[in-house]
N, C-alpha and C positions, 0 to 999 in steps of 0.2 A: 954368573947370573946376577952377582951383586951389582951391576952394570945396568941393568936393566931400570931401577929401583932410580928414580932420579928427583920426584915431585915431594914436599913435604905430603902432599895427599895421597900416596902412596900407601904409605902404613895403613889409613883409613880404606883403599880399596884392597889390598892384599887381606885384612884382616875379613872384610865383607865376601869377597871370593870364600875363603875358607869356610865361614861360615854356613855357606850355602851348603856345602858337603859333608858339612860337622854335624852328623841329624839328631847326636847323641847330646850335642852344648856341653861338650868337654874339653875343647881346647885340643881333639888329638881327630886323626885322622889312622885306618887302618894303613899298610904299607900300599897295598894291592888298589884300596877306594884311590891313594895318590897317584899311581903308575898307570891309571884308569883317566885321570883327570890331566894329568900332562901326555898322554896317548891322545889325548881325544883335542887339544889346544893346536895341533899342525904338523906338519911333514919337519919343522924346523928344528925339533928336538928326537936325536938318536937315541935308538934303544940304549944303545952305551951310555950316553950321558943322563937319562932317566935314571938307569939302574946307580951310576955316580953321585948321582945327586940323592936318591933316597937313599944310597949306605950313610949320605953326609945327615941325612934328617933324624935316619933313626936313631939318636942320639943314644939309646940305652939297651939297642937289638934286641929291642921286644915285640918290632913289628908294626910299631907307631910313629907317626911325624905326629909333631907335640905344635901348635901355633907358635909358640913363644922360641922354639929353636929355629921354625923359618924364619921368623924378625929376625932373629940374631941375626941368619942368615944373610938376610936381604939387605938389610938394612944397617947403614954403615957407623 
């Protein structure tokens, strides 16, 4: 996914994405609102790779992607 991520503008849209789903302005996303949100972006992402990619987010198995660990993520 770190592939994907190529524009300096990027960080600025990824973080405005998030945003929009963050209803709480906490910086975190439940697991389920994320697997909700890449479910719903196209046929291009496997239920396998959703579920890989949120064990990768939930950085402390509480149940939360946190903003600041998808940057890490994403962002090289």
């Amino acid at each position: 996914m770190a592939e994907v991520v190529t524009k300096p503008d990027d960080e600025n849209e990824i973080r405005s994405a998030f945003s929009v789903f963050d209803k709480e302005d906490n910086g975190m996303l439940p697991v389920d609102e994320m697997r909700h949100v890449l479910n719903r972006i196209g046929d291009c992402i496997s239920q396998e790779e959703i579920t890989n990619f949120l064990n990768i987010l939930d950085v402390y198995g509480d149940g939360y992607c946190r903003m600041d660990d998808l940057m890490n993520l994403l962002m090289p």
